[in-house]
N, C-alpha and C positions, 0 to 999 in steps of 0.2 A: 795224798791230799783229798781233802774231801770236794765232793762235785757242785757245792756251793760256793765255796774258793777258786773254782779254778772256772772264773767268767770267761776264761777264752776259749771253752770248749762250746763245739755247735749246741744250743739249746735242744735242740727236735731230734737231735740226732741221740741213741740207744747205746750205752757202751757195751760190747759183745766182748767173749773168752780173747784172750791173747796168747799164744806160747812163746812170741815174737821175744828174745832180747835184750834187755836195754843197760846202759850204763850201769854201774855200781852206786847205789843210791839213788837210782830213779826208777818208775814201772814205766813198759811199754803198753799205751792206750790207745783202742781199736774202736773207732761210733760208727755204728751206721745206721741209715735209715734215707728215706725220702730218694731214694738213688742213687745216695752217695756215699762214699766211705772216707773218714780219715786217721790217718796213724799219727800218733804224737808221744812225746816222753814228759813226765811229770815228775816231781823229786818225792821223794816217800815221806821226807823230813824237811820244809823247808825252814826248820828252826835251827837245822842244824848244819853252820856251813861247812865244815868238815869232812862229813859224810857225804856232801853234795859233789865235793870236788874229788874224792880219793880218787874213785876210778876214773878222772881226764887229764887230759894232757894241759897244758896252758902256755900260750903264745904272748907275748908283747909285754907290759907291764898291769899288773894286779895286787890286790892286796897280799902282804907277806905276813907270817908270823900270826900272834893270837887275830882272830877278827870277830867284830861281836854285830851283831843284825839288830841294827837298832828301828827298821820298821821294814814292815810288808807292805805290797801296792799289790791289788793285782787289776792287769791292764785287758783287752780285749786282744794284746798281742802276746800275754805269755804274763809269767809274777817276774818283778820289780822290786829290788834291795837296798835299803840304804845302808853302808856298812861301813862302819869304824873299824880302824884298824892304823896304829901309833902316832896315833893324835890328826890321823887323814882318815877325809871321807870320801866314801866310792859308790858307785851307781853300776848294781849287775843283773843283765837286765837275762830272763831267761828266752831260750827261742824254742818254745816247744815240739812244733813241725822242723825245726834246722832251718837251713836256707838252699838254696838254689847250688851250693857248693863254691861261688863266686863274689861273693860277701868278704872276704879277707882283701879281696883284690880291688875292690872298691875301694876299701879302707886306706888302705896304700895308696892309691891316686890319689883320694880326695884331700884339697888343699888343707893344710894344718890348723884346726883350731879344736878348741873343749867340746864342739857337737861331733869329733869323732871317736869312735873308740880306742881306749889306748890299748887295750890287748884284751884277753877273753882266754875260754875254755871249750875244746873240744874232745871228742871221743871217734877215733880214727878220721874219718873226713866230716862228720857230721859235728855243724855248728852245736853247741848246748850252750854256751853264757858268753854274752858279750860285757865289759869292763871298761868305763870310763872313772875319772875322778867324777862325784858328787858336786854339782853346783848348783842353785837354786835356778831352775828356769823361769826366764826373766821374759819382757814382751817376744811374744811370737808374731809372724805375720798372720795369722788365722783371727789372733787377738782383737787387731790394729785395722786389719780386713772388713773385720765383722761389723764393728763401730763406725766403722768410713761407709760402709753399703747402709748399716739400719741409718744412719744419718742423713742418706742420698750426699752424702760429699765426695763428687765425682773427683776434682784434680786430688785430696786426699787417696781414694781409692787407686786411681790410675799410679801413682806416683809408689805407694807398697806393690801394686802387681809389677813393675817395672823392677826395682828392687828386687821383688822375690825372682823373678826369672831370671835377673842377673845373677842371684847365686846360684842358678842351676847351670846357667849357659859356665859359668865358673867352672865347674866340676867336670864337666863335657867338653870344657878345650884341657884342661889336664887330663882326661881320662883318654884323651885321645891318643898319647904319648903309650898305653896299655895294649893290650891286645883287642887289633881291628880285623874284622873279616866278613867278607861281603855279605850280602842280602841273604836271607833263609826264606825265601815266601814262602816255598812249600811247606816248611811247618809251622810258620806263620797260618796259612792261611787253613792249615791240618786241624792246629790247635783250637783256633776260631771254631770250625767246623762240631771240633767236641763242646765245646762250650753250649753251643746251638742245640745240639741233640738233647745232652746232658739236660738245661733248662726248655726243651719241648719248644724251641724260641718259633715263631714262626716270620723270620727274619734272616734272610743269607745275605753277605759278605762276603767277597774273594776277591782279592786283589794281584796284581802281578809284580807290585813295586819297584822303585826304581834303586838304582846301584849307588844314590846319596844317602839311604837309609840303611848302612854298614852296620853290623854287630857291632854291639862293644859294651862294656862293663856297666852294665846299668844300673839302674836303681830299682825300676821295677815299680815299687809308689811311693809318689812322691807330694807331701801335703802343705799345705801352707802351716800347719802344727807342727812341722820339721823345721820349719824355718825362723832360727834365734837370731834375734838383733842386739851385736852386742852396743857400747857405748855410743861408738860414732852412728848407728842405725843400718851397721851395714848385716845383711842377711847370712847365715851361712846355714846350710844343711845338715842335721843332725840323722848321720845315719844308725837304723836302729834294726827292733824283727820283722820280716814281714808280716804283710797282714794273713787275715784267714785264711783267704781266697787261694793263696800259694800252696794250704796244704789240701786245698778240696781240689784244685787244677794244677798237678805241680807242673811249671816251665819245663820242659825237656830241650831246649833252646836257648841261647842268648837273643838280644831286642836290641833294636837302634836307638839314639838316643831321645829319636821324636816321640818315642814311646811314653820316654820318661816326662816330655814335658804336656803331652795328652793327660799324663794324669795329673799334673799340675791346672792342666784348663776343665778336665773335669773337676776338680774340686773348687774352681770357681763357680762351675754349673751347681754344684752340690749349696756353698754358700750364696750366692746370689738367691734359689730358691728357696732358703732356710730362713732367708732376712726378710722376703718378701720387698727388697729392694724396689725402687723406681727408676735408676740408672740405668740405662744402655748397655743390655750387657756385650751386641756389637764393639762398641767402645773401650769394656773394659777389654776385655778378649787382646784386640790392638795393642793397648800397653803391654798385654803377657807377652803377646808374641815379639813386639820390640826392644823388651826387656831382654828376653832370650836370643834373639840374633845379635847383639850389641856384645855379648861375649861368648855365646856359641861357637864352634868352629864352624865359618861362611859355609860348606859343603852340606853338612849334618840338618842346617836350616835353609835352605836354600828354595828358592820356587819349585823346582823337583823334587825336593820333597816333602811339600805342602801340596802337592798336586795330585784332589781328591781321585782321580780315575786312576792314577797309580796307586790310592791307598793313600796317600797322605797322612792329615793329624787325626781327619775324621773317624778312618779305620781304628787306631787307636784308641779312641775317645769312647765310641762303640762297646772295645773292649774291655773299659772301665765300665759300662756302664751292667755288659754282663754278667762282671764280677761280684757286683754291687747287689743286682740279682742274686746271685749265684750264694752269697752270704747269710742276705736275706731267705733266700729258703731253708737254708741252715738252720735257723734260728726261730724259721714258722717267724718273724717280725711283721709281716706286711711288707706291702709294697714300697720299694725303695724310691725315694722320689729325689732327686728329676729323674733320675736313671731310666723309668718304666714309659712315664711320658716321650722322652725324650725318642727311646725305641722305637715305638708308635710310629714318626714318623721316615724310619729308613723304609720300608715300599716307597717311599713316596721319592726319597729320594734316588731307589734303585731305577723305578720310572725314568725321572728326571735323566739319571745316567746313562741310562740303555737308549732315551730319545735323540741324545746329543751324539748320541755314536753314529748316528744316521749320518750327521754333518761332516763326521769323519770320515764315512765310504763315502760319500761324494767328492771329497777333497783326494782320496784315494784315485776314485777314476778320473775325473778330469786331472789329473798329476799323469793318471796312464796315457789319456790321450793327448796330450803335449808330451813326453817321452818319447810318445808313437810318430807323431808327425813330423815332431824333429829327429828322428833317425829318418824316416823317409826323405827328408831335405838333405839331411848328411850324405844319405847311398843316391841322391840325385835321383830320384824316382819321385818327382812330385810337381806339381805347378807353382805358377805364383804367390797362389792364394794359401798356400798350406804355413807356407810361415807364418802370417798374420794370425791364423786362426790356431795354431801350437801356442801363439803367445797369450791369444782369448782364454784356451783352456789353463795356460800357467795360470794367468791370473785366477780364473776362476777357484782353482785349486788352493791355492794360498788363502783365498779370499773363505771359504769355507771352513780350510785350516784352524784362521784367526779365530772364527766366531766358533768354532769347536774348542778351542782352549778358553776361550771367554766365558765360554757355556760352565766350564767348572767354578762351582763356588770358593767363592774366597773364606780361606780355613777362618776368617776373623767374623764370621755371620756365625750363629748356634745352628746344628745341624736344624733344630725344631724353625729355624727363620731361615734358613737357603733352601728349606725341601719342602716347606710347609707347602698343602693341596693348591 
C-alpha cells in the first residue's frame, strides 16, 4: 500500500529495512524515529480479498465463497472493508499492530449484540482482521454528547454519560465470570515509569494499589464513539483495533477494569475541551461514575478503588493522557490538549499527596502510643492516669486518621480542580 493510504502509520516517524516476516499477502513495516520504534503489517493488495486471507487462519463466522470489496475506509486504527458476499454485507476491519493477544477473549465475554465481532482472521496468535456483519452506524454517544455539551444542556448531558457507563459497567460484571487475578502494580507502575522517560515527562507517578483493582479482560480504550445506541437508546460497546499508542508502548500486562473506565472519563475531558462547554465538568464526571457503579461489579468500583493515594481512577486518567502525548509525538501534531494542560498540574498534586501523609504519620504515632499505654495497663505496670490518656492518644489517632482520608480527592473533581496551586 502506498504511504498516503495508510493514515495510521506515525506521520514523523521514517520507514527503515525490514527482514522481519509477515503473513502471505501482507509486508512487515518497521518506522522509526523521534525515539520511537513501531512494527506493524500491511496488506500488499488491499483490492484483492483473496490474497489477503490465504495465508490466515479464521475463527468465528466471516464471509464465505466469492466476496467482492465494494469500498475502502482507511481509519487512524488500521483500513476498513465494506464487503459483499451472497447478498450479505460485512465489516473487516484490519489490526495492523495486532492486539495485546487478549482481544478474542473479550469478545467472548462481551454481552451479545452487532458492535461485537462475530469472528476474524489470524496468523498464529497474532490478530490480523476482525469480522462483523456490515450495518450502518447509527447515533453514538460521542454524537448525542457533543450536541448536549456545545448546548450547555446539562440534565441531557448527564443522562448519555449515565447510559454510557452503564454499558461499560455491563461488560465488567460479565467479564468478571473470565479470568481474574490480582493487582500487578509493579508493572503497572514499571510501564508508567517507561512512558515517563520515553516522552522526557517531567512528571512521576507510582502507586501501590489496592487488591479491588484485579486484572481482568479489559478493554484497554474505551471512547464514547464505541458506544451504539440501538432502538430503545440503550448503549452497547463496539469492540474494535486498538489505538496507536498500543503499538508505540505495547502492554506487557493485563489492567483492572478502572482502567478501562479512566479512559472513558478522559474522553469526557478530551470532549468537554473540544466543545468549549459551560457545564460543570465536576458534575458531569458524577453521572460517569454513577452510571458505572450501578452495573459494575461493587468490588472493581468501590471507595478503594477510587482512592487516589492507592492510585485510584486518577493514576489511570494520567495514563491516558500520556498516551495522547505519546501519539501526538508520533505524528509531530502538536500539543494534545486537555491531555498537556491537564499534566501541568500533577506536581501539584504530587505536593498535595506527599503533604497529607504527614496526617497519616501522626495518626501512625499517636495509634503507637495508645498501643503502648494500654499494654502497660494490661501487665499492670502503670497508674491511674494512663488509661485516660491511651484513650486521649486513641482518639487523637483516629481523629487524624479521618482527615488523612478526607485529604484524598474525590475521583468526581478533574485532576486540574482537586490539585490546582
Amino acid at each position: 500500500m502506498s504511504v498516503t493510504e495508510s493514515v495510521w502509520r506515525p506521520a514523523a516517524m521514517r520507514q527503515i529495512e525490514s527482514d522481519s516476516e509477515a503473513p502471505e499477502g501482507f509486508e512487515h513495516i518497521i518506522v522509526a524515529g523521534i525515539g520511537m520504534k513501531a512494527e506493524f503489517i500491511e496488506p500488499i493488495d488491499a483490492s484483492d480479498w483473496n490474497s489477503m486471507i490465504a495465508g490466515l487462519e479464521s475463527w468465528g463466522n466471516f464471509p464465505e465463497g466469492e466476496v467482492i470489496i465494494e469500498e475502502t475506509i482507511s481509519t487512524d486504527r488500521g483500513l476498513v472493508l465494506k464487503l459483499s458476499s451472497s447478498g450479505k454485507l460485512w465489516c473487516a476491519e484490519f489490526l495492523p499492530w495486532g492486539s495485546d493477544g487478549r482481544l478474542r477473549a473479550r469478545i467472548s465475554l462481551a454481552p451479545e449484540s452487532n458492535c461485537v465481532p462475530s469472528g476474524g482472521f489470524v496468523s498464529g496468535e497474532r490478530d490480523v482482521i476482525l469480522v462483523r456483519e456490515w450495518t450502518e452506524r447509527g447515533k453514538t454517544a460521542n454524537n448525542e454528547l457533543e450536541t448536549a455539551l456545545q448546548s450547555n444542556d446539562s440534565e441531557v448531558a448527564k443522562d448519555i454519560l449515565f447510559r454510557s457507563a452503564t454499558a461499560l459497567g455491563r461488560y465488567h460484571s460479565a467479564a468478571e465470570s473470565g479470568r481474574v487475578t490480582p493487582p500487578d502494580s509493579q508493572r503497572w507502575n514499571k510501564r508508567m515509569e517507561g512512558l515517563e522517560a520515553r516522552l522526557r515527562a517531567n512528571t512521576i507517578w507510582r502507586a501501590p494499589h489496592t487488591k479491588q483493582t484485579m486484572c481482568m479482560p479489559s478493554l484497554g480504550d474505551v471512547r464514547f464513539s464505541d458506544l451504539e445506541a440501538d432502538d430503545d437508546g440503550k448503549y452497547e460497546i463496539r469492540i474494535g483495533p486498538p489505538r496507536l499508542a498500543d503499538c508505540l508502548a505495547k502492554p506487557n500486562c493485563e489492567f483492572p477494569a478502572i482502567r478501562d473506565f479512566a479512559s472513558l472519563l478522559h474522553d469526557l475531558n478530551r470532549l468537554h475541551y473540544d466543545s468549549r462547554s459551560q457545564l460543570d465538568l465536576t458534575n458531569l464526571r458524577s453521572s460517569l461514575i454513577e452510571g458505572w457503579r450501578s452495573t459494575a461489579p461493587p468490588q472493581w468500583c468501590s471507595e478503594k478503588a477510587f482512592y487516589t493515594p492507592r492510585g485510584g481512577v486518577f493514576f489511570w486518567e494520567y495514563e491516558q493522557m500520556l498516551l495522547d502525548v505519546l501519539e501526538a509525538v508520533s505524528h509531530q501534531s502538536g500539543k494534545p490538549e486537555p491531555a498537556v494542560s491537564i499534566i501541568k498540574y500533577i506536581p501539584s498534586m504530587q505536593k498535595s499527596m506527599f503533604n497529607s501523609r504527614i496526617l497519616a504519620a501522626f495518626s501512625y504515632m499517636f495509634g503507637f502510643f495508645s498501643a503502648s499505654s494500654l499494654y502497660q495497663v494490661a501487665i499492670g505496670n502503670s497508674t491511674g492516669i494512663i488509661l485516660p490518656v491511651a484513650f486521649a492518644f486513641a482518639i487523637f489517632s483516629f481523629g487524624f486518621f479521618y482527615y488523612y482520608k478526607k485529604s484524598a480527592p474525590p475521583p468526581e473533581k478533574p485532576i486540574f480542580v482537586a490539585f490546582k496551586d
